[in-house]
C-alpha positions in Angstrom: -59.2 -40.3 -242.4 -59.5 -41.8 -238.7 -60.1 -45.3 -239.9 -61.1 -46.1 -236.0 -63.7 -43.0 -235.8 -65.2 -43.9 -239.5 -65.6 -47.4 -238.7 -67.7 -47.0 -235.3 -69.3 -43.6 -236.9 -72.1 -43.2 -238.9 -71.8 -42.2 -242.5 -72.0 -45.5 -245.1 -69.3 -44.0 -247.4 -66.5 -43.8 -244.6 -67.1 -47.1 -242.6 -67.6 -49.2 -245.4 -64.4 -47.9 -246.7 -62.7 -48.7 -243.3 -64.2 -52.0 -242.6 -62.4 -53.3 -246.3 -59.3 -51.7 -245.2 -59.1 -53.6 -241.8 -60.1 -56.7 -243.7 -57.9 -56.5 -246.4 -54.6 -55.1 -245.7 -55.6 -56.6 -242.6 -55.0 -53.9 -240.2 -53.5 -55.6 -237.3 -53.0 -51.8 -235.5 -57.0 -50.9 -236.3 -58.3 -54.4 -234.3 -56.2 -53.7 -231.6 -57.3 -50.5 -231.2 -61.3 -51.5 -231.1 -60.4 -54.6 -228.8 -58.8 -51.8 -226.4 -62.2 -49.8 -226.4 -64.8 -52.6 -226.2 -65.2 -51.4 -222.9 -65.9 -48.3 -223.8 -68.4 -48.2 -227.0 -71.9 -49.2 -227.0 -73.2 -52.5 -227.8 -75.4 -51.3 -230.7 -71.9 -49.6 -232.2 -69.8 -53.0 -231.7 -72.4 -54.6 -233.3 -72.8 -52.7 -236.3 -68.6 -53.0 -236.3 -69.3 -56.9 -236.2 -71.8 -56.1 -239.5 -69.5 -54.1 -241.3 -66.5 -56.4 -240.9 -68.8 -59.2 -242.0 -70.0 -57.1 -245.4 -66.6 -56.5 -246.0 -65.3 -60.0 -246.6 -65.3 -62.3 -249.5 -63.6 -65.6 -250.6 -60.6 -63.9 -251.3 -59.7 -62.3 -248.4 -61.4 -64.1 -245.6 -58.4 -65.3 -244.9 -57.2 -62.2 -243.4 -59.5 -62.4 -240.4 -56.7 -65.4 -238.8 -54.4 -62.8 -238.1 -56.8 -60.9 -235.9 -57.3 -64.1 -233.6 -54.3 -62.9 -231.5 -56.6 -60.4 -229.8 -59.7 -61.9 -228.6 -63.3 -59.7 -228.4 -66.6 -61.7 -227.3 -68.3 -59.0 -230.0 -66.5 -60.2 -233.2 -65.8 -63.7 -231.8 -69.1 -64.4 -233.4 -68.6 -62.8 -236.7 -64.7 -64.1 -237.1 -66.0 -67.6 -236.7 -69.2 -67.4 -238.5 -67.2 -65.7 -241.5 -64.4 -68.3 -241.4 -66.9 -71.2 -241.3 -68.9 -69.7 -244.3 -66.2 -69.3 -246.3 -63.6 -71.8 -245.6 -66.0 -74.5 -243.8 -63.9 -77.6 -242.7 -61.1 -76.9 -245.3 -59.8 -74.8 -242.2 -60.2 -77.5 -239.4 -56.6 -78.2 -239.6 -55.4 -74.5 -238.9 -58.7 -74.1 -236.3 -57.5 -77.5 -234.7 -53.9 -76.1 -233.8 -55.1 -72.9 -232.7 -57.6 -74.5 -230.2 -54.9 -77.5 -229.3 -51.7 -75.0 -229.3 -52.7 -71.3 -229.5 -52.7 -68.9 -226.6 -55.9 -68.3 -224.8 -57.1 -65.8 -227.5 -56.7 -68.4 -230.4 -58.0 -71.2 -228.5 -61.3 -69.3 -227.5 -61.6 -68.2 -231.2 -61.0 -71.7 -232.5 -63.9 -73.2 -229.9 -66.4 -70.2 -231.2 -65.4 -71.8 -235.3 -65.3 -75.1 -233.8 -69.1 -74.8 -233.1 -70.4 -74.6 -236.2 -69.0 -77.8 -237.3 -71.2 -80.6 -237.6 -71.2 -82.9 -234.7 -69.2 -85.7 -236.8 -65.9 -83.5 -236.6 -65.9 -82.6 -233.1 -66.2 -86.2 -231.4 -62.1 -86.7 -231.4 -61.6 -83.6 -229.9 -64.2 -84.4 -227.1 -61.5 -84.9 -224.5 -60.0 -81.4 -225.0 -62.9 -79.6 -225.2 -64.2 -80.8 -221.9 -60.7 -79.5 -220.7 -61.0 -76.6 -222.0 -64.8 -75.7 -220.7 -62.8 -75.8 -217.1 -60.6 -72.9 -218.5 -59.7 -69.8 -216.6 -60.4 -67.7 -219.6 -63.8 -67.2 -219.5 -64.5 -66.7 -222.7 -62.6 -70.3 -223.9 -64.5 -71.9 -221.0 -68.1 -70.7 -222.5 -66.8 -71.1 -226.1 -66.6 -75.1 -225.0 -69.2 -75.6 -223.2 -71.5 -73.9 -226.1 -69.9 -77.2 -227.8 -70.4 -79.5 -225.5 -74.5 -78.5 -225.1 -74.4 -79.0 -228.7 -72.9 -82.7 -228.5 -75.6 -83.3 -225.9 -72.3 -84.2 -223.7 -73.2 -85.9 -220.5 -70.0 -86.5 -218.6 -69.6 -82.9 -218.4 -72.8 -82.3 -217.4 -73.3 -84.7 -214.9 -69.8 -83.7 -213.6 -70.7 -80.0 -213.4 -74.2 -81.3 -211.1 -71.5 -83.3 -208.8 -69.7 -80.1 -208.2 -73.1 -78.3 -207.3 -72.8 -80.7 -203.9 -69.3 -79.2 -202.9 -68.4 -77.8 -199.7 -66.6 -75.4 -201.6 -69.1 -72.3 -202.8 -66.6 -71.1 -205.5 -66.8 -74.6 -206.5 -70.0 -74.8 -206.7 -70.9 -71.2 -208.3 -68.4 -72.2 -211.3 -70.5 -75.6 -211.6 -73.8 -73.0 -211.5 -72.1 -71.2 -214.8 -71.3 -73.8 -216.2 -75.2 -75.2 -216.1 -76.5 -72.2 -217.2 -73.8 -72.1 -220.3 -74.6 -75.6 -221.4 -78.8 -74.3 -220.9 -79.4 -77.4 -218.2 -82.8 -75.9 -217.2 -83.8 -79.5 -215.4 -80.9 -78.4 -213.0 -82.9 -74.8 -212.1 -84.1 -76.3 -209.1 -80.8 -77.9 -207.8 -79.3 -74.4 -208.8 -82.0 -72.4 -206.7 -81.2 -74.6 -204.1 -77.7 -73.2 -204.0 -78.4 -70.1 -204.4 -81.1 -70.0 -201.2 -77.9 -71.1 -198.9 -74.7 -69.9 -200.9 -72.8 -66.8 -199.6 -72.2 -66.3 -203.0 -76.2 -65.9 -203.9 -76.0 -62.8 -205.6 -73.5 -64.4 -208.2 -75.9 -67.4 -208.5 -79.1 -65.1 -209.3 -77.3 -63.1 -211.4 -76.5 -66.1 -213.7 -80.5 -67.6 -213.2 -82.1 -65.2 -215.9 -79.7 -66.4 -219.1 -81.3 -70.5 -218.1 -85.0 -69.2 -217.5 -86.6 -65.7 -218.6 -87.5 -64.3 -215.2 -91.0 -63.6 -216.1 -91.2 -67.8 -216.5 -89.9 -67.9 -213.5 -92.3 -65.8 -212.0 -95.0 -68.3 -213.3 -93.5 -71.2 -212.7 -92.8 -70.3 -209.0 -93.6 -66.8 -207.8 -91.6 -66.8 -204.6 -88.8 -68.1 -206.0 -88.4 -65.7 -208.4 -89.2 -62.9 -206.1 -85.9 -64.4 -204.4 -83.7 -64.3 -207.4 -84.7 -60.7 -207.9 -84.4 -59.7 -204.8 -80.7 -60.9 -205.0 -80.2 -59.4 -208.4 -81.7 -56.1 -206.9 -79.0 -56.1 -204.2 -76.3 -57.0 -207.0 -76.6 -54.2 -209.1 -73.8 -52.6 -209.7 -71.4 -54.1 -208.0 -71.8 -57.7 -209.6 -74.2 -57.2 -212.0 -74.1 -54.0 -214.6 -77.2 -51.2 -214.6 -77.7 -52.3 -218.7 -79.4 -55.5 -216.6 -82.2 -53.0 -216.0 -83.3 -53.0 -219.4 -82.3 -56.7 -219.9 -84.3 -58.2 -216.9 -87.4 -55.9 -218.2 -87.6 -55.0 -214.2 -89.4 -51.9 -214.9 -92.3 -53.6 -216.7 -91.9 -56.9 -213.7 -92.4 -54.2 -210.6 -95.3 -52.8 -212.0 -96.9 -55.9 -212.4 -96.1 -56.8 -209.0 -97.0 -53.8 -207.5 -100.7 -54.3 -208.9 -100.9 -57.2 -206.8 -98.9 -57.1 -203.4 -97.6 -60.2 -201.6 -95.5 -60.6 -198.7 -92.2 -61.6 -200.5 -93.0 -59.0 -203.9 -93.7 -55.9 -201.2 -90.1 -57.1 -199.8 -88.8 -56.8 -203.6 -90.2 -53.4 -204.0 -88.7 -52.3 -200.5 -85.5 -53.6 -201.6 -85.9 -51.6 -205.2 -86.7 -48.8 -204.2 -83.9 -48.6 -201.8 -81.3 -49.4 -204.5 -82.6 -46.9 -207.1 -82.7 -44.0 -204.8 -78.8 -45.2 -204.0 -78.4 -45.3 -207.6 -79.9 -41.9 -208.9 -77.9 -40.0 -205.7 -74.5 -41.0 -206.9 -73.8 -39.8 -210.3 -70.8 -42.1 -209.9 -72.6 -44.9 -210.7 -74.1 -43.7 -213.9 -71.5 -41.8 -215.2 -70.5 -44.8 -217.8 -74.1 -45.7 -218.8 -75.7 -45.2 -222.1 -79.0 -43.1 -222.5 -81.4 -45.7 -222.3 -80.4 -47.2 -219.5 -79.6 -44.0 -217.6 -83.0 -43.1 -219.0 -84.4 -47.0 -217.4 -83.1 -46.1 -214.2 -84.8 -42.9 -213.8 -87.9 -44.4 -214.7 -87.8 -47.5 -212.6 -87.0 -45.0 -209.4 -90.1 -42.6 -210.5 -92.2 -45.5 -210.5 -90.9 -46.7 -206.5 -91.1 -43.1 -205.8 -94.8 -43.4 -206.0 -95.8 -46.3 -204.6 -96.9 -46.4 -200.8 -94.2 -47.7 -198.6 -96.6 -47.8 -195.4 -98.3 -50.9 -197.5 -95.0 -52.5 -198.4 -94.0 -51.9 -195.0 -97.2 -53.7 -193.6 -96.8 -56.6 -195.7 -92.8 -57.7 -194.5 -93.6 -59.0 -191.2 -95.1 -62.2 -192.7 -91.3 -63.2 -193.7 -90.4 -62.4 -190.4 -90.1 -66.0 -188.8 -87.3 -68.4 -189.0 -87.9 -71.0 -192.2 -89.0 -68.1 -194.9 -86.4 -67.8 -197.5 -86.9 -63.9 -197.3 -86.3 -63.3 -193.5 -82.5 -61.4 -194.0 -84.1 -59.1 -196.5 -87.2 -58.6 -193.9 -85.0 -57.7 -191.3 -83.7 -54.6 -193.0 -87.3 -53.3 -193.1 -88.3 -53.8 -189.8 -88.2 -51.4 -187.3 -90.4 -53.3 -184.3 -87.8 -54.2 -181.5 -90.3 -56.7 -180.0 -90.5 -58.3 -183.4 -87.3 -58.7 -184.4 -86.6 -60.2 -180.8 -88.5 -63.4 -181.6 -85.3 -64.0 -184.5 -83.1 -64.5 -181.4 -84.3 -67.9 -180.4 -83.4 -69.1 -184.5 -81.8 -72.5 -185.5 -79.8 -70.0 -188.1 -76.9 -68.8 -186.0 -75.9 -66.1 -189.3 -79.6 -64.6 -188.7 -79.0 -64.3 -185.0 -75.8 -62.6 -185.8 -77.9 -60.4 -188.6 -80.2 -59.6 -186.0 -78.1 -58.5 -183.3 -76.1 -55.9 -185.5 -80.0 -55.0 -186.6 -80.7 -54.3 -183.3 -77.0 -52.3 -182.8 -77.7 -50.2 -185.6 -81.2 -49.0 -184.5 -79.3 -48.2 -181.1 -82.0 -50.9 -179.3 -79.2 -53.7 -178.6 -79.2 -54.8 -175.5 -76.9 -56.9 -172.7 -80.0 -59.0 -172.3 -79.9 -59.5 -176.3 -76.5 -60.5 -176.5 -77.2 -63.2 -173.2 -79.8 -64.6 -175.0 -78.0 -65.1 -178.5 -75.8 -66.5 -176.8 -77.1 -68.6 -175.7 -78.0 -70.4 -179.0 -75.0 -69.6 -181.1 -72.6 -72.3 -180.6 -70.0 -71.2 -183.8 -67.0 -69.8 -182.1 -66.4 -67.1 -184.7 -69.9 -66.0 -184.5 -70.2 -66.2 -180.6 -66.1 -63.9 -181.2 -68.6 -61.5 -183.3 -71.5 -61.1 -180.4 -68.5 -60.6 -177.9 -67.7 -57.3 -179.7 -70.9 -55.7 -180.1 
């Protein structure tokens, strides 16, 4: 028997029988062999893996599950801990304590997953290294300990992760925006939107936004706003954030909503949207690794923009075409009046002159006079380099 195929498959008698063998003999080789495809099954077959391992352990060979901490997974990090916790509760602190003190980054981020389902009592000594640790460069030991650290209601590290949000530094900052949105700071959304509306890393911050506030909320609390974040998460998909987001972010269900009543800054959405999903649906390339449903989400999210009338979207973007709205370098994109996109050339925001300019280049309409102009207002040396070379 293929225990690998029988324990992600679907017939009870097999998988059950695999998932006691791997916990059992333990089979080392097996776990291995499912971290190496995690990227590669489906979510709902890792997590009926994570079920099965559970049902297959007991108080007498629980036990077996340390030797599999060697090879870390974020979809049995969960189930390892949880399992561990139930069984051997704080009896194993000792062992958990070394691993997370001592162990490589797989063990550590394993013993922070255990580590928070102790009481609060057993985790105050180790305070100082789990703040360490939540500044990890392994991702998954970094979230592990900051899931602690919201749990000890830890305000050092939170009010050192809102320090970092004032950086010069954007990668600085973006790491402090993860680590806000890990620890579930929502008083800090509007210092993190803040960010995101001047960060050249905006696409990373709005991609983070959803897993602190459900974007509908969002949508209610402050409609432009979260037309904003969309917009950037629109423009991130795929190349920061996966096409599963599709069915996560419920955007199907959000742009028909929107549609039904039409702003300036959700017609910009929609203009953006529809863009992306026709880019989408063209190249197989990007679908080639998706599941059903979400191949299946994507169709029916670019039906629905296929419909829509772009003439009224199109009417609607001018009114984010002046220098303070947070939606102008989307609006640019869409418009295709020379004289109109002119007026963008006497800006405050040298980047938007320079966005501008290469508009105007690209719709064959730039001019020397242009150029003269910009100049005229862009006092950044690279920028004014840029202009030169137009």
């Amino acid at each position: 028997m293929d225990l690998f195929k029988a324990l992600t498959g679907k017939n009870p008698v097999e998988f059950e029988k695999a998932a006691h063998i791997l916990v059992d003999t333990p089979d080392v080789e097996l776990f291995q062999k499912l971290i190496k495809q995690d990227d590669f099954l489906f979510d709902f077959v890792k997590n009926n893996v994570a079920k099965r391992i559970q049902n297959a352990c007991n108080k007498d060979n629980y036990l077996n599950l340390l030797k599999f901490m060697d090879y870390y997974s974020s979809s049995y990090d969960t189930v390892i801990a949880e399992v561990l916790y139930q069984y051997g509760g704080i009896s194993l602190l000792n062992v958990i304590k070394e691993n997370f003190l001592n162990g490589n980054d797989s063990k550590k981020a394993y013993a922070a997953k255990f580590l928070s389902f102790l009481p609060e009592e057993n985790l105050r000594e180790l305070l100082p290294d789990i703040r360490r640790s939540a500044e990890s460069d392994f991702e998954p030991l970094l979230i592990n300990s900051i899931e602690i650290l919201s749990k000890l209601n830890d305000n050092i590290s939170k009010q050192n992760a809102i320090n970092k949000l004032n950086s010069e530094d954007e990668f600085e900052q973006y790491n402090a925006v993860k680590f806000l949105v890990a620890y579930g700071a929502t008083d800090t959304l509007s210092k993190i939107l803040g960010i995101m509306k001047k960060s050249s890393l905006s696409e990373n911050i709005a991609s983070e936004i959803p897993y602190l506030i459900p974007i509908e909320e969002l949508l209610n609390e402050n409609f432009d706003e979260g037309i904003l974040v969309l917009c950037n998460i629109v423009s991130a998909i795929p190349e920061i954030i996966s096409l599963s987001s599709v069915i996560d972010f419920n955007l199907l269900e959000i742009f028909e909503n929107l549609y039904n009543s039409l702003t300036s800054t959700s017609a910009l959405l929609l203009r953006v949207a529809k863009d992306k999903f026709e880019a989408l649906t063209e190249n197989e390339e990007y679908l080639f690794d998706c599941d059903k449903n979400t191949k299946d989400e994507v169709y029916s999210i670019k039906r629905f923009l296929d419909k829509i009338n772009v003439n009224k979207l199109n009417s609607l973007l001018y009114d984010e075409l002046y220098d303070e709205s947070d939606f102008v370098f989307f609006a640019v994109d869409y418009v295709n009046d020379v004289e109109e996109l002119e007026t963008l050339l006497d800006s405050k925001n040298q980047t938007l002159i320079l966005k501008v300019l290469t508009t105007l280049k690209e719709k064959q309409a730039l001019t020397q006079a242009h150029k003269e102009l910009a100049l005229h207002n862009i006092t950044n040396c690279d920028i004014k380099q840029v202009v030169d070379v137009l």
